[in-house]
LUMLOTOR-962561 format. One record per residue (C-alpha): residue number from 1; residue in one letter; x, z, y. Coordinates in steps of 0.1 Angstrom, whole numbers. Each point is the difference from the previous one (the first is absolute). Example, Ala and Ser with C-alpha at 12.3 -4.5 7.8 and 13.67 -1.06 7.14 Angstrom:
% residues 2
<r><dofi>1</dofi><titor>A</titor><X>123</X><Z>78</Z><Y>-45</Y></r>
<r><dofi>2</dofi><titor>S</titor><X>14</X><Z>-7</Z><Y>34</Y></r>
//
This chain:
% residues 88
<r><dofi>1</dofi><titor>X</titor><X>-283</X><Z>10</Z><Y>198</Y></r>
<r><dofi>2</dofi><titor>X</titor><X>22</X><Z>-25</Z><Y>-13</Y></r>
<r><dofi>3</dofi><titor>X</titor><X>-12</X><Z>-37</Z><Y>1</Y></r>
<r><dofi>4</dofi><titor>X</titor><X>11</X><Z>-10</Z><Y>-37</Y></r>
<r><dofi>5</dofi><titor>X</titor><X>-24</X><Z>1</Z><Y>-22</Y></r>
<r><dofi>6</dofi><titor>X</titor><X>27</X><Z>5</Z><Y>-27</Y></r>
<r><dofi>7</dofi><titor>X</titor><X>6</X><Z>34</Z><Y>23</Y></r>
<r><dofi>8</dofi><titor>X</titor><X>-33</X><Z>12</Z><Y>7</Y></r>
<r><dofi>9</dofi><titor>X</titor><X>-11</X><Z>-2</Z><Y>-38</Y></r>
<r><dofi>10</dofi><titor>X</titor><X>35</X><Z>28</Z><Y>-5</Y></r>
<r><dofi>11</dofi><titor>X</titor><X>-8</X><Z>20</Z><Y>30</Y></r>
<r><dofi>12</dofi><titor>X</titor><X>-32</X><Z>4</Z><Y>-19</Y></r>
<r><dofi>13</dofi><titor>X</titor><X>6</X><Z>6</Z><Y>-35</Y></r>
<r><dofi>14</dofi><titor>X</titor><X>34</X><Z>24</Z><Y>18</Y></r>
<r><dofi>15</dofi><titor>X</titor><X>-35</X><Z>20</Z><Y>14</Y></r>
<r><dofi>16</dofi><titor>X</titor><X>-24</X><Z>2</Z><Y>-25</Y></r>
<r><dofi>17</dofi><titor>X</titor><X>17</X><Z>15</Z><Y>-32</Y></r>
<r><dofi>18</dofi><titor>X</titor><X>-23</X><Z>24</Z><Y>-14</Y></r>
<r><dofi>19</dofi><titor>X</titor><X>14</X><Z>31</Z><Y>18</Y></r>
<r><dofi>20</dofi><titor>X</titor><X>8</X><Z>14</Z><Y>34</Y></r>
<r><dofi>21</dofi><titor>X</titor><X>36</X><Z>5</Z><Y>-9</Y></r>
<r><dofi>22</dofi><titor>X</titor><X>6</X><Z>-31</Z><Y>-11</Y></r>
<r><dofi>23</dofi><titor>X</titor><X>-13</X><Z>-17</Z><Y>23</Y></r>
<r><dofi>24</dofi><titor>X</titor><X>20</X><Z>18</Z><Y>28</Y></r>
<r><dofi>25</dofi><titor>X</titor><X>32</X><Z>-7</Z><Y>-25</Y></r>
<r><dofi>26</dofi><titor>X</titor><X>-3</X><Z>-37</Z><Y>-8</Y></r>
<r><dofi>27</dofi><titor>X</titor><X>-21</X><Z>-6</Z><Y>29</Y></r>
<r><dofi>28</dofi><titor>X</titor><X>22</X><Z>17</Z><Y>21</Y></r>
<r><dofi>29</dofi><titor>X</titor><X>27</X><Z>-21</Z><Y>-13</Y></r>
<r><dofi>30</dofi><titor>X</titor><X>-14</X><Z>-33</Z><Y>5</Y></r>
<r><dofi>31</dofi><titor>X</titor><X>-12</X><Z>8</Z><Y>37</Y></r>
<r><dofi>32</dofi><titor>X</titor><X>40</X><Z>12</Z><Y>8</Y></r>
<r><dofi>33</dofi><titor>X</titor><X>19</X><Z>-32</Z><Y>-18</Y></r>
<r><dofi>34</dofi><titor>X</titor><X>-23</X><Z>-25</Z><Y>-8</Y></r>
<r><dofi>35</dofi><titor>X</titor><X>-3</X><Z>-22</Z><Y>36</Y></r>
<r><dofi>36</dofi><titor>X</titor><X>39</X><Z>-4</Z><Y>-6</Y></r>
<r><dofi>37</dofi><titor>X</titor><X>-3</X><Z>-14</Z><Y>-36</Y></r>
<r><dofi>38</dofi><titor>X</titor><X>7</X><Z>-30</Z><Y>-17</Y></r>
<r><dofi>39</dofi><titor>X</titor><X>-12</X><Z>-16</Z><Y>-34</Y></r>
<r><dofi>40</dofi><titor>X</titor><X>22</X><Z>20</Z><Y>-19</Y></r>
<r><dofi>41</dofi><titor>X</titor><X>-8</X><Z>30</Z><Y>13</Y></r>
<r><dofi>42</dofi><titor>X</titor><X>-42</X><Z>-10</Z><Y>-3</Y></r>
<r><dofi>43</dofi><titor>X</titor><X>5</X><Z>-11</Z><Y>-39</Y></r>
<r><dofi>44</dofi><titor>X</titor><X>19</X><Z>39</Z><Y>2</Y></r>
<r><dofi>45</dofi><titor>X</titor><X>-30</X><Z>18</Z><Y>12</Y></r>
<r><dofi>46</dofi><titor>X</titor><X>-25</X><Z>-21</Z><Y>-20</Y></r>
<r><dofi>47</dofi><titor>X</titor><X>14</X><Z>10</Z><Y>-28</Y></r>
<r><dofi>48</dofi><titor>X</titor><X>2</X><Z>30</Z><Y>8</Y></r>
<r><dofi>49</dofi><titor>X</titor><X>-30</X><Z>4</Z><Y>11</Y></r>
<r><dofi>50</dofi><titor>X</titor><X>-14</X><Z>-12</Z><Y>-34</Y></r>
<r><dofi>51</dofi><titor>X</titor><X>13</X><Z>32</Z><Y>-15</Y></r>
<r><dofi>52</dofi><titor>X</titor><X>-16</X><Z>36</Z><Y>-1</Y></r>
<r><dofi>53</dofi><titor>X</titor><X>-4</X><Z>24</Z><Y>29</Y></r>
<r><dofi>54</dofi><titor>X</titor><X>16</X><Z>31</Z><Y>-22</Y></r>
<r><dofi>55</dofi><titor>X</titor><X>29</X><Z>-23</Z><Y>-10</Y></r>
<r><dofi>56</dofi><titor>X</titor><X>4</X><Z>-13</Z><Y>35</Y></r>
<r><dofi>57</dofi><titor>X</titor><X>3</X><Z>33</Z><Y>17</Y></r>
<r><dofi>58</dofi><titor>X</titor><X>19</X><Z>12</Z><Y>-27</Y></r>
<r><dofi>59</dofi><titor>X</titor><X>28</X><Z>-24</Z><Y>5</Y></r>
<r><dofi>60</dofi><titor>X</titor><X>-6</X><Z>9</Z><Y>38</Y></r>
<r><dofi>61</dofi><titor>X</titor><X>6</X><Z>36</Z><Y>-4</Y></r>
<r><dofi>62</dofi><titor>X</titor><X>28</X><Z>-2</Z><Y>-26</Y></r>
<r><dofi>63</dofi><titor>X</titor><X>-20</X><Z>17</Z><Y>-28</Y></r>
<r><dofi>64</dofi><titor>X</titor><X>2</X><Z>-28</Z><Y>-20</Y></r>
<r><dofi>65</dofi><titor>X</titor><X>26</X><Z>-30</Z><Y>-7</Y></r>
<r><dofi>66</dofi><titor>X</titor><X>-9</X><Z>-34</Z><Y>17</Y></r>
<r><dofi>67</dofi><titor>X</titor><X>3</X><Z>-30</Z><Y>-24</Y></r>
<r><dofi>68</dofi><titor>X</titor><X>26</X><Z>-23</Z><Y>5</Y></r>
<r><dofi>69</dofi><titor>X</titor><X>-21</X><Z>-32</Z><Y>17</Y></r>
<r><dofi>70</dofi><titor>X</titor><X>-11</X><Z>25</Z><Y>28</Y></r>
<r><dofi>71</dofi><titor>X</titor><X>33</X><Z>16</Z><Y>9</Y></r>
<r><dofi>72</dofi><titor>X</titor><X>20</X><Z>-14</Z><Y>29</Y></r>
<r><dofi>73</dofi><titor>X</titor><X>-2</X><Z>5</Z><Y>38</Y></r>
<r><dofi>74</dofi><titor>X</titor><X>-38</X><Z>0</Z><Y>6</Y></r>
<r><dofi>75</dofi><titor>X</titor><X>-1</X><Z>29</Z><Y>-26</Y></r>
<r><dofi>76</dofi><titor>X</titor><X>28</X><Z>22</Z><Y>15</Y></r>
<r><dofi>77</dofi><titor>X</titor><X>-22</X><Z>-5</Z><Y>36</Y></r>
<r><dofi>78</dofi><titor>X</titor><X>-31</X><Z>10</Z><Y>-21</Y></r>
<r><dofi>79</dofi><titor>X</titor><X>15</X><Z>26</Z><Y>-13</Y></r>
<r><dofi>80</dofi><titor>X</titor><X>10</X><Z>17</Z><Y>32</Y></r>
<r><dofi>81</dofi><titor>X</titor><X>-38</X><Z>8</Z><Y>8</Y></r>
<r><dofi>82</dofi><titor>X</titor><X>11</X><Z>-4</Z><Y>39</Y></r>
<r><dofi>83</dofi><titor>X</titor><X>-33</X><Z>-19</Z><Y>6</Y></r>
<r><dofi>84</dofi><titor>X</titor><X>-28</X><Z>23</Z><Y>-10</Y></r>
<r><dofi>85</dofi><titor>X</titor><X>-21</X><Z>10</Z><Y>31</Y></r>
<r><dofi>86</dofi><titor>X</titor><X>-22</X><Z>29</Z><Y>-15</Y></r>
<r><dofi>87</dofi><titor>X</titor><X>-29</X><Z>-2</Z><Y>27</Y></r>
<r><dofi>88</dofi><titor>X</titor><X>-14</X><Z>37</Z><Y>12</Y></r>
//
């Protein structure tokens, strides 16, 4: 677990969205990019994660068009969906 408390608090909030499939999608996301963030990329996925689960995995699966102030590189990796471990 990361030692930032900034970090820890995401990592959280990344797991504990309301539903199973978001929280493998944004959760997902955070556990695959965020140890290699900076501040600009935290302020990214705070906002983001202020935002609903159906809009965020919308966006993420391309059924819906991402507003300006989240498009940019971190959205064209979440959008790949290369980090969701589906456990069995």
């Amino acid at each position: 677990m990361q030692e930032n408390p900034r970090l820890r608090r995401l990592h959280f909030r990344a797991w504990h969205r309301g539903t199973r499939e978001a929280d493998y999608m944004v959760g997902g996301f955070f556990d695959r990019y965020g140890a290699g963030w900076g501040e600009p990329e935290i302020a990214w996925f705070e906002e983001l994660l202020e935002e609903q689960d159906v809009d965020i995995m919308a966006w993420g699966l391309g059924t819906a068009l991402v507003p300006e102030r989240f498009e940019g590189p971190l959205m064209d990796q979440f959008k790949k969906l290369d980090f969701i471990a589906i456990p069995r």
